[in-house]
C-alpha positions, 0 to 999 in steps of 0.5 A: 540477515537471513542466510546467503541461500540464493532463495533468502536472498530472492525473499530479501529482495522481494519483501523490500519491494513490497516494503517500499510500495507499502511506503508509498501507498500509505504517504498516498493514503494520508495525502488524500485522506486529508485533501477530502478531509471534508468529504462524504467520504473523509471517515472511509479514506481515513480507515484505509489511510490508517489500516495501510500505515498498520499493514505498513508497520506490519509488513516492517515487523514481518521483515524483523522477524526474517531478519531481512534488513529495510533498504533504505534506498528503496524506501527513500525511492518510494517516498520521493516517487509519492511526492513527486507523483503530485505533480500532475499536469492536470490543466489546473495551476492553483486547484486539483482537478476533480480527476486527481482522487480518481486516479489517486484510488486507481494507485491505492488499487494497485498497492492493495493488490500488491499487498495481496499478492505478498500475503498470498506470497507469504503464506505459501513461505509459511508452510516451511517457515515457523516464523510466519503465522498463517491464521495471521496471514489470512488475516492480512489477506482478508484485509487487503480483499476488504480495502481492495472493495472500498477503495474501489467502491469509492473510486467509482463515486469519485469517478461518478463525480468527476465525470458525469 
């Protein structure tokens, strides 16, 4: 683990939070890249659903590689508030309502936000921390920038859809 610096501790912490909303966002990705497997837009929400689990697998190396260990708990809190964030009173017992995938894209919104601020985070470490690669960092962010408009892109047909 990294030292008991009150700021390694901060990081820990921090990196375990975006750890878990990590988590969370990818089981929401995968969950509705298969509910609108049959849609015009099943391809795009499969690419976020499989570069959020990448990111996902990545922000799990990047604690490795700090030596900050996973906390379980905060993970296993993720996992839970995705599954139980599917119960939705939404006036349909048996169907989704055609609102569900709007709001669901407004969750990935926030989690690519999220995931941004913690590269931008990062990025700032690694101008003291040679454990962290920068041109990697730009990268991720980049990344995130490109998910954040698509999955607000698709939001907007969902919510086309879903209201009009």
């Amino acid at each position: 683990m990294l030292g008991v610096d009150s700021a390694d501790l901060v990081l820990a912490t921090y990196l375990n939070d975006h750890h878990a909303a990590a988590l969370g966002g990818a089981e929401l990705a995968r969950r509705l890249a298969s509910q609108q497997r049959n849609s015009p837009h099943a391809a795009e929400l499969a690419g976020i659903a499989e570069e959020l689990a990448a990111d996902l697998g990545t922000v799990r190396r990047i604690m490795g590689e700090l030596d900050v260990p996973v906390r379980a708990y905060k993970a296993t809190a993720a996992w839970a508030a995705e599954k139980v964030g599917r119960l939705k009173f939404n006036g349909r017992v048996l169907a989704s309502s055609p609102s569900s995938p709007v709001l669901e894209l407004e969750g990935l919104a926030m989690q690519v936000t999220l995931k941004s601020a913690l590269w931008h985070s990062l990025r700032a470490r690694a101008a003291r921390d040679g454990r962290l690669d920068p041109d990697e960092l730009d990268e991720l962010l980049a990344r995130a920038e490109a998910q954040a408009a698509t999955v607000w892109r698709l939001h907007g047909r969902f919510a086309e859809a879903a209201f009009t």
